[in-house]
Residue frames as a rotation matrix with the C-alpha (Angstrom) as fourth column:
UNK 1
-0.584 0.549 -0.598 54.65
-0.248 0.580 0.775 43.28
0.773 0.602 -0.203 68.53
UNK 2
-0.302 0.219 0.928 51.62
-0.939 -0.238 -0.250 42.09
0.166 -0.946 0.277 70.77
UNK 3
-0.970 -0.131 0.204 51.28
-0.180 0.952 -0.246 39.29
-0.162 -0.276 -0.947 72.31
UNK 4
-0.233 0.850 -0.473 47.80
-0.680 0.205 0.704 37.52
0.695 0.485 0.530 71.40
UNK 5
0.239 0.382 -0.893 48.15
0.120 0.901 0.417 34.67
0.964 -0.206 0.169 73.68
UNK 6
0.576 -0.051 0.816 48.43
-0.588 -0.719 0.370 35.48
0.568 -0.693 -0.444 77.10
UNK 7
-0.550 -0.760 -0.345 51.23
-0.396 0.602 -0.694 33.50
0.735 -0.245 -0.632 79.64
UNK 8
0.463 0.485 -0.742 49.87
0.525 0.524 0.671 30.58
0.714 -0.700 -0.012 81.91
UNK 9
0.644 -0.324 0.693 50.39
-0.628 -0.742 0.236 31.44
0.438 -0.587 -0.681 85.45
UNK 10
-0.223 -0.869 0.441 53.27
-0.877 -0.019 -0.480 31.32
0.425 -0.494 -0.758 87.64
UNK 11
-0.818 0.249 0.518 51.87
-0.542 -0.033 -0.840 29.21
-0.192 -0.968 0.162 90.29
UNK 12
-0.456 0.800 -0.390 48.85
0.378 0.571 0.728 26.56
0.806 0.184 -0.563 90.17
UNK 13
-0.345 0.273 -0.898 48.29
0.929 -0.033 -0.367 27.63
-0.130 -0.961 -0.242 93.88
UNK 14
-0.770 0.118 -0.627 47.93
0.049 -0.969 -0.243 31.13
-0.636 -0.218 0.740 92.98
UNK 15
-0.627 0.733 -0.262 45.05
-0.322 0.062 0.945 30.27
0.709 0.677 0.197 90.23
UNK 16
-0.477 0.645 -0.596 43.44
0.577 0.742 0.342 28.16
0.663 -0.181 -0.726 93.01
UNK 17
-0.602 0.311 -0.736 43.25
0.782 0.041 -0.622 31.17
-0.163 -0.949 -0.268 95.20
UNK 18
-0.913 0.334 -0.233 41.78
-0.398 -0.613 0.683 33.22
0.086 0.716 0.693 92.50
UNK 19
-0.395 0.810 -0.434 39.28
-0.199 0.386 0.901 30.69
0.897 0.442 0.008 92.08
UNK 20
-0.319 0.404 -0.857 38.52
0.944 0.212 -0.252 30.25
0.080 -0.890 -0.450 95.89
UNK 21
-0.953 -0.008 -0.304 38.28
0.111 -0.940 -0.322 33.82
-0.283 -0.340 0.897 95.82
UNK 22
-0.582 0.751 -0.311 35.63
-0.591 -0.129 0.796 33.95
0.558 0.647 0.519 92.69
UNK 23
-0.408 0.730 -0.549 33.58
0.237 0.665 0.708 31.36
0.882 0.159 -0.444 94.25
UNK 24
-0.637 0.283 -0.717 33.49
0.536 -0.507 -0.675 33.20
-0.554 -0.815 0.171 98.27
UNK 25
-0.840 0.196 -0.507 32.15
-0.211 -0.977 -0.027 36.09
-0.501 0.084 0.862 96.28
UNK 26
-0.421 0.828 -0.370 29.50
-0.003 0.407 0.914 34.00
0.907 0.386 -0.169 94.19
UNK 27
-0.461 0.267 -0.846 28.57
0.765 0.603 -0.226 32.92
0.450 -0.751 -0.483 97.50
UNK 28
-0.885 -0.249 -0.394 27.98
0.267 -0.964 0.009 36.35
-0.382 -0.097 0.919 98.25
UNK 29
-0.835 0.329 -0.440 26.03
-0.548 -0.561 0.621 37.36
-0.043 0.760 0.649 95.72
UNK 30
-0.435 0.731 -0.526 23.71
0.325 0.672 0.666 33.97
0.840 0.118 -0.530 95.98
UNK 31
-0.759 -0.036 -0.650 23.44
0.617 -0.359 -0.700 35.20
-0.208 -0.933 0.295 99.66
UNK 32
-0.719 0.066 -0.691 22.30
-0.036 -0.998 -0.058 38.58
-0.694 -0.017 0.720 98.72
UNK 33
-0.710 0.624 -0.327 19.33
-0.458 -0.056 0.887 37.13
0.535 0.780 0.325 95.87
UNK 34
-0.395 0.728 -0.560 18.23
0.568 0.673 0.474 34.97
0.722 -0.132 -0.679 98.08
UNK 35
-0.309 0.068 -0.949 17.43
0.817 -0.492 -0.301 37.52
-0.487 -0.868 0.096 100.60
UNK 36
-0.698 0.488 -0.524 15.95
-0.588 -0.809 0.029 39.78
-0.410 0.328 0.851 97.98
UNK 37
-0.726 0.391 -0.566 13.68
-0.249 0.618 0.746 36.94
0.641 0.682 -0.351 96.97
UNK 38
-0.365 0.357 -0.860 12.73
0.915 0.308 -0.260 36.27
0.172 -0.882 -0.439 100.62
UNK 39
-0.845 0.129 -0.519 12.07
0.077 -0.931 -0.357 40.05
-0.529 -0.341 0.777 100.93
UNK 40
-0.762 0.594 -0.259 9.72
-0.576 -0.438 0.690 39.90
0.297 0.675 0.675 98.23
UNK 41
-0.372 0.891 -0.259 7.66
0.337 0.390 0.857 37.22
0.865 0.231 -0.446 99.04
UNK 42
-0.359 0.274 -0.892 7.10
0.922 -0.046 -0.385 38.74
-0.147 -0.961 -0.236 102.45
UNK 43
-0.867 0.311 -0.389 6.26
-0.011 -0.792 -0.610 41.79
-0.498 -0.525 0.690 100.59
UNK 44
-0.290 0.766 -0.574 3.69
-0.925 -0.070 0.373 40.32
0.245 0.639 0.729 98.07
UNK 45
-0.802 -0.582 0.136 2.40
-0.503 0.780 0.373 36.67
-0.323 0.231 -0.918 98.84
UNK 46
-0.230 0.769 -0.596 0.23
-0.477 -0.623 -0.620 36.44
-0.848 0.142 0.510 96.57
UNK 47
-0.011 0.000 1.000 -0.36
0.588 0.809 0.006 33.91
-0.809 0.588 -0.009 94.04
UNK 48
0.961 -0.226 -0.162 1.40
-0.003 0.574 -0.819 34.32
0.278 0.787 0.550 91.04
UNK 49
0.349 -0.872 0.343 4.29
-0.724 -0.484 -0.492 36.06
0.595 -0.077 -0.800 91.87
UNK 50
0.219 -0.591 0.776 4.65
-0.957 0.024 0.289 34.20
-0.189 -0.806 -0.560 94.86
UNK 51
0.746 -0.053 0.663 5.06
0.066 0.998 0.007 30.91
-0.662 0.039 0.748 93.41
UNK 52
0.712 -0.703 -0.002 7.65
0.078 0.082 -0.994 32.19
0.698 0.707 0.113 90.84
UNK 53
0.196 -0.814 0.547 9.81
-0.739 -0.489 -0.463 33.53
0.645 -0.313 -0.697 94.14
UNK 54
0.480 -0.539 0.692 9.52
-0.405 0.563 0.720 30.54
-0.778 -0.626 0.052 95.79
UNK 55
0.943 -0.293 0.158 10.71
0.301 0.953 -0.034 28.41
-0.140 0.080 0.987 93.16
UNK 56
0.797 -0.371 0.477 13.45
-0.354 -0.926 -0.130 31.43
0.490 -0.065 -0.869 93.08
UNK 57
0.717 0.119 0.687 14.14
-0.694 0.216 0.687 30.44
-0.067 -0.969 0.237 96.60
UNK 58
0.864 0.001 0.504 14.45
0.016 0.999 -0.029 26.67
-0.504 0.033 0.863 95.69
UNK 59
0.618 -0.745 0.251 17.28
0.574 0.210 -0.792 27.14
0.537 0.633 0.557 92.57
UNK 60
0.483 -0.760 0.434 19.25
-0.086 -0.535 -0.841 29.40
0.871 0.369 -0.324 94.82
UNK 61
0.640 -0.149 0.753 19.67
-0.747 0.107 0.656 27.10
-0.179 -0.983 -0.042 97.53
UNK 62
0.932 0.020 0.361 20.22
0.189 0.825 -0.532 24.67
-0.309 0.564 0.766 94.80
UNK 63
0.911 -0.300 0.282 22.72
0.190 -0.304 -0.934 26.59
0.366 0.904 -0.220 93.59
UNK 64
0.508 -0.167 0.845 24.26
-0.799 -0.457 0.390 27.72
0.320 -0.874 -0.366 97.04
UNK 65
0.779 0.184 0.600 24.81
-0.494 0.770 0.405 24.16
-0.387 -0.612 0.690 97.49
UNK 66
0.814 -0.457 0.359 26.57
0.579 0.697 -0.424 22.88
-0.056 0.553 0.832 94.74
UNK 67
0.634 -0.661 0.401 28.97
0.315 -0.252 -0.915 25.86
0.706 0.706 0.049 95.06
UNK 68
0.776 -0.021 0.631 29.40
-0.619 0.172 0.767 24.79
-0.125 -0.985 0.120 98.77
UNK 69
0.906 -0.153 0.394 31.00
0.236 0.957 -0.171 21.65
-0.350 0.248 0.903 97.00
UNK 70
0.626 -0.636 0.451 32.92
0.462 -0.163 -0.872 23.34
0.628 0.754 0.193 94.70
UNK 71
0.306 -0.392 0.867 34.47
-0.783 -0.622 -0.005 25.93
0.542 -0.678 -0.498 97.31
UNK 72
0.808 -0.052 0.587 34.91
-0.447 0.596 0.667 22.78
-0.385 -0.801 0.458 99.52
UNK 73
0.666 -0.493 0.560 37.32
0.695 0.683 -0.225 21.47
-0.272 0.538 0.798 96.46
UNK 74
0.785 -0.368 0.498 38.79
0.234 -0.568 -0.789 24.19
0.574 0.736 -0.360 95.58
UNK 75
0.704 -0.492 0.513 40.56
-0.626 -0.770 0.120 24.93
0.336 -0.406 -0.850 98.90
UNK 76
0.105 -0.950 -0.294 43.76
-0.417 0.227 -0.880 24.20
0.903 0.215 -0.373 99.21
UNK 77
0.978 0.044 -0.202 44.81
0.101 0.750 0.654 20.87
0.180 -0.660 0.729 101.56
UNK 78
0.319 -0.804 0.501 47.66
-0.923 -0.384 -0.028 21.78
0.214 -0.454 -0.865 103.73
């Protein structure tokens, strides 16, 4: 028969480094837009475009930030 519901995990600590993991790698990835955003406006800056990439810019520092916070909670206090 299969199971449908899946078992909680072992470990709270191991979930938390799952989730420190996921959130390095966001970090990552915000990294890596915001630096193709910055690329662009240096290669067009040009009104429109360049006002959509800044405000670009703006939500993925915003974003960068708040999952500074989170990453800052998430890791584990010794």
């Amino acid at each position: 028969m299969l199971k449908i519901v899946p078992d909680p995990p072992l470990l709270a600590s191991i979930s938390l480094h799952i989730l420190e993991d996921l959130l390095v790698q966001l970090s990552e990835h915000l990294l890596c837009a915001h630096s193709i955003a910055h690329q662009a406006i240096q290669l067009d800056p040009r009104p429109p475009g360049h006002h959509l990439t800044m405000a670009t810019l703006h939500e993925l520092d915003s974003a960068r930030s708040l999952l500074e916070q989170a990453l800052a909670h998430a890791q584990p206090r010794d």
